[in-house]
C-alpha positions as CSV (number, residue, x, y, z in Angstrom):
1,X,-43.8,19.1,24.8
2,X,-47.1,20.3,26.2
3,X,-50.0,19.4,25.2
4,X,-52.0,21.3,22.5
5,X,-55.3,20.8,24.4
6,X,-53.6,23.3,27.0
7,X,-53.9,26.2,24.7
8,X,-56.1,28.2,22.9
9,X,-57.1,26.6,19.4
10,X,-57.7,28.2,16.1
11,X,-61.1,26.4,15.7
12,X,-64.8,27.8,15.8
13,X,-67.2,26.8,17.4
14,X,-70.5,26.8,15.9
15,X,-73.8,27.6,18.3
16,X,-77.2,27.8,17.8
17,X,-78.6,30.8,19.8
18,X,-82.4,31.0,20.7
19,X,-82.8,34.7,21.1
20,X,-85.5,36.5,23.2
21,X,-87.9,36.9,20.5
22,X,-88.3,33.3,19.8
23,X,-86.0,33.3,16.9
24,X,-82.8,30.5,16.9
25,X,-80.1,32.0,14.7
26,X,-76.5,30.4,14.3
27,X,-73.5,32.1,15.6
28,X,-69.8,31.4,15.6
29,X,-67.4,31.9,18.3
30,X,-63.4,31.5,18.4
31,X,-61.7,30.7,21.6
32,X,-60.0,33.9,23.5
33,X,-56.7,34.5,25.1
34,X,-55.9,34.8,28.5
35,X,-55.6,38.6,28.0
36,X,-58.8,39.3,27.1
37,X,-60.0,37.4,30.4
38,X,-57.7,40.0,32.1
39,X,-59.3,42.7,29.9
40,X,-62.7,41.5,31.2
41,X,-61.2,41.0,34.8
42,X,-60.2,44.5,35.0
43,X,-62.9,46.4,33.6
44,X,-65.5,44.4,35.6
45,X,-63.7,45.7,38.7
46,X,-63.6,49.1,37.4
47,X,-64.6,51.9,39.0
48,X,-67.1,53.2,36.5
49,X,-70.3,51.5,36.6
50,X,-71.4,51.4,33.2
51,X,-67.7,49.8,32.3
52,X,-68.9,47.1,34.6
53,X,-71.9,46.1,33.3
54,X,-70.6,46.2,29.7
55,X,-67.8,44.0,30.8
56,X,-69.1,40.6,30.0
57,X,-71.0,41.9,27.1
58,X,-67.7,43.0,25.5
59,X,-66.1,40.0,26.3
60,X,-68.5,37.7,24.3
61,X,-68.8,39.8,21.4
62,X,-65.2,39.8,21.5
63,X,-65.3,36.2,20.8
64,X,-67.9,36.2,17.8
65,X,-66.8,35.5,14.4
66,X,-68.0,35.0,10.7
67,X,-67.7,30.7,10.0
68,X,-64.6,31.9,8.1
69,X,-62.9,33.0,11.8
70,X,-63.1,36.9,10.5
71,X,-64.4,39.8,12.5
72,X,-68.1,40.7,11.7
C-alpha cells in the first residue's frame, strides 16, 4: 500500500497572514487536488490576459476555508 503522506490530506492548515495594512489575521487553508493545479496550469497559459493574472489568485482562494474545512 502507498503511503498516505503521498496524497492530499483532509487537514487544515492554519496561517497567520500579515496583510498590507499592517494587520495579521488568521486564515485557514485545505490542501488541493492535482486538478485544480491543472485548472491553474491552464488558465495561466490562456490566451486572455486578465485569466492570467487571476490565475494564481483563484488558485489560492480556492484553497481557503472556515477552521471547520467549509467554504467561506
Amino acid at each position: 500500500m502507498l503511503d498516505k503522506s503521498l496524497f492530499v490530506s483532509d487537514e487544515i492548515h492554519e496561517r497567520e497572514i500579515k496583510l498590507a495594512d499592517g494587520k495579521k489575521h488568521k486564515f485557514y487553508f485545505k490542501e488541493l487536488p492535482a486538478g485544480e493545479f491543472r485548472r491553474y496550469a491552464f488558465a495561466n497559459e490562456s490566451d486572455d490576459e486578465q485569466v492570467r493574472i487571476d490565475s494564481m489568485s483563484r488558485l489560492v482562494a480556492e484553497s481557503v476555508v472556515t477552521p471547520d474545512g467549509k467554504k467561506p
